[in-house]
N, C-alpha and C positions, 0 to 999 in steps of 0.2 A: 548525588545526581540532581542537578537543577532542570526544569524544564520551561524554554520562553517562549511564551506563545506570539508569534508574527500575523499582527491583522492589518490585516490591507482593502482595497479594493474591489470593485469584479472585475475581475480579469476580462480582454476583449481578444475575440479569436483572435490566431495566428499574432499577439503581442510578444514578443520575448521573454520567455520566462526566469530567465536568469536576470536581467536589468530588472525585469519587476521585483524578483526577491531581494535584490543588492539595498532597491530603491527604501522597502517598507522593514527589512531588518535594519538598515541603521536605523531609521527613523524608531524603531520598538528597542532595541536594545543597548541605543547612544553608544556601542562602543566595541570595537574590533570583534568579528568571530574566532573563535579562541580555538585553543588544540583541546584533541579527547572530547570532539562533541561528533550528533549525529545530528542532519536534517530530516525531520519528515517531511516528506511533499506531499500533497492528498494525490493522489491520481485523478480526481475532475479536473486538477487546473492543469495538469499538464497534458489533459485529453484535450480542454480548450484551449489550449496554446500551441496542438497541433490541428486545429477544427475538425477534433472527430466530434463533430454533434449530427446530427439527424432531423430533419423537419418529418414528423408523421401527423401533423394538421391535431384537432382536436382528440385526444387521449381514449373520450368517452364513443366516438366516430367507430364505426364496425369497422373501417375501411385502414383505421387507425393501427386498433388493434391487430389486424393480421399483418399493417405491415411492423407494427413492433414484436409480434411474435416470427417474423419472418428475420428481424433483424439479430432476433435472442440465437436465433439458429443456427444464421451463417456465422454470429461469432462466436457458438458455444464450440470445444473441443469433442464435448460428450452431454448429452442429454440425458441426465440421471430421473427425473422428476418432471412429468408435463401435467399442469393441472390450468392449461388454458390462461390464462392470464399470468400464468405464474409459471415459471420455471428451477428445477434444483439442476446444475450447471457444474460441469469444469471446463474450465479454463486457465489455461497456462500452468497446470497442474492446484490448483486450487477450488475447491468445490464453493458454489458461492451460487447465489440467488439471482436467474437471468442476464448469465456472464459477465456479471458487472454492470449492466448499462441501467443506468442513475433515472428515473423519472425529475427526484426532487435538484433543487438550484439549478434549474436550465428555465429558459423560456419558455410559456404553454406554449406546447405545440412540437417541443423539440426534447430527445433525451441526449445522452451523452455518454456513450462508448469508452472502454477501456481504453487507455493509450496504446500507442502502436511505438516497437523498440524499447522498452521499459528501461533491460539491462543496458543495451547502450547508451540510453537518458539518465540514466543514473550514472553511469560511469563518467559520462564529459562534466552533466554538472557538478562533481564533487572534485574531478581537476578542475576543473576552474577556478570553484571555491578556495581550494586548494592554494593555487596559482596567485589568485588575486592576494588572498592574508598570508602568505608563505608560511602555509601550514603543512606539516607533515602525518600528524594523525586527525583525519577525520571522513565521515563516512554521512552515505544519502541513500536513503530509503522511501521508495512509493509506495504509499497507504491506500487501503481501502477497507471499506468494515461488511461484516459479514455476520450472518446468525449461524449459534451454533448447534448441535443436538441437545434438546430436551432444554434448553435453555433460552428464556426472553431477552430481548434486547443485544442490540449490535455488539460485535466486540474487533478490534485492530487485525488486518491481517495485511504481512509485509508480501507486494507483486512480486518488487527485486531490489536488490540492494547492492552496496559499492564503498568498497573502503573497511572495512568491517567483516570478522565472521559472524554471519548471520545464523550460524547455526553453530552449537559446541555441542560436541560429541564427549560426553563425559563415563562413555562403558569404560570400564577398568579400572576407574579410581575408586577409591573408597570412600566407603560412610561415615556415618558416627563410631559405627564400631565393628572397626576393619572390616567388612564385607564388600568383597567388589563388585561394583555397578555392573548387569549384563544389560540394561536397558535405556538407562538415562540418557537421551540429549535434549538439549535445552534450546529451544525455538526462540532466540534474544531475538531476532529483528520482529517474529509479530509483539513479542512482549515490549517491545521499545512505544513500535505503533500504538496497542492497546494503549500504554502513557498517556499518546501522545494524542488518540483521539477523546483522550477525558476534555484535553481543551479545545478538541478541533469541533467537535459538538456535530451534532446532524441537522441542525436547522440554519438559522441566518447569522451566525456566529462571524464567518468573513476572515475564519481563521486558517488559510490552507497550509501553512507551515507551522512548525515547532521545531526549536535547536533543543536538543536535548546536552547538557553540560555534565561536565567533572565525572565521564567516563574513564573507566579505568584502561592505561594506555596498553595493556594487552587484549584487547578486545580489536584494534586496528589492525589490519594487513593489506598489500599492494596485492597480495594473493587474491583472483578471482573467482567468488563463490556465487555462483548462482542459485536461480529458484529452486531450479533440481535435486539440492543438497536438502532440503524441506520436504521434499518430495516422498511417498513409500509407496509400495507396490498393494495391489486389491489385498495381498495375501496377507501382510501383515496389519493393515486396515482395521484395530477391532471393531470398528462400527458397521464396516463391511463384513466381517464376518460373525457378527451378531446380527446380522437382518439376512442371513443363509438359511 
């Protein structure tokens, strides 16, 4: 598994997001995108390439504040955690720290919102991709990073994804020593992202893609998996049902 990291520009609202990645992958990787890879795409740039950004004036401003906790609200799904400037959040079934919306790499003054249609964004861009290299196996997933329990610092989590199972279901097979899995599946699309946000970094890195290469051609399908598939219910939850 190779991973190339794509640095580019800053993106400017509402610019094309597809012509800009065409433009700065050749330019990064001199040479055709290949079968058996995934794209990561950060979800900032493709939140700024639909202008979900926000002007709330100065950050530090009272006037600021409620309206950035008014904005955490209308796009949070569920409000797990209100601690005032801070929010614990789901959204689009993912728990995550004030629904997503980004203070840092946006202009003072302005934050930056989850994208809107994820799964359908992921879907055209990786036919496209597709399309353009006449490729048959390859897949696109939108990142964002998130903290986890009892643990520092950010780690990869996949919004949606396209082209790819993003989730494998591995109950019933066996271990080392015949025993059948009653529980295993294996979350590849965040494990991909996690990869793929070691190079995408949280500062001014300029990195909002990464082709991940020399996947294995069973990992692709035209089959549509959504976020959902990631998804579990409060009840199986162990961390919900360790805070009962």
């Amino acid at each position: 598994m190779n991973l190339i990291p794509v640095k580019t520009r800053i993106l400017q609202k509402n610019e094309n997001l597809f012509l800009f990645f065409i433009e700065y992958a050749e330019k990064n990787i001199n040479r055709v995108i290949q079968e058996n890879s995934v794209l990561v795409i950060s979800s900032k740039i493709v939140a700024v390439s639909q202008n979900r950004i926000m002007n709330i004036l100065d950050i530090e401003n009272k006037e600021s504040v409620e309206l950035f906790r008014k904005a955490v609200i209308d796009e949070a799904d569920e409000i797990l955690v209100d601690k005032n400037k801070f929010f614990l959040t789901v959204k689009n079934g993912v728990v995550i720290a004030n629904a997503g919306i980004d203070k840092s790499n946006s202009k003072t003054g302005e934050i930056i919102l989850w994208p809107e249609n994820i799964q359908e964004f992921a879907d055209i861009f990786s036919e496209k991709i597709k399309k353009k290299y006449a490729l048959k196996n390859f897949g696109v997933v939108i990142s964002d990073s998130r903290v986890t329990m009892r643990r520092r610092g950010t780690v990869g989590v996949a919004l949606n994804w396209s082209g790819f199972w993003g989730v494998k279901d591995e109950r019933g097979t066996k271990d080392l020593f015949g025993r059948k899995l009653e529980v295993s599946t294996v979350n590849i699309a965040d494990n991909l992202v996690s990869a793929a946000e070691i190079l995408m970094g949280q500062a001014a890195e300029c990195i909002p893609f990464v082709i991940i290469q020399n996947l294995d051609s069973g990992l692709f399908t035209n089959i549509q998996q959504t976020h959902k598939s990631a998804e579990i219910s409060q009840e199986e939850d162990l961390f919900q049902i360790s805070s009962n």
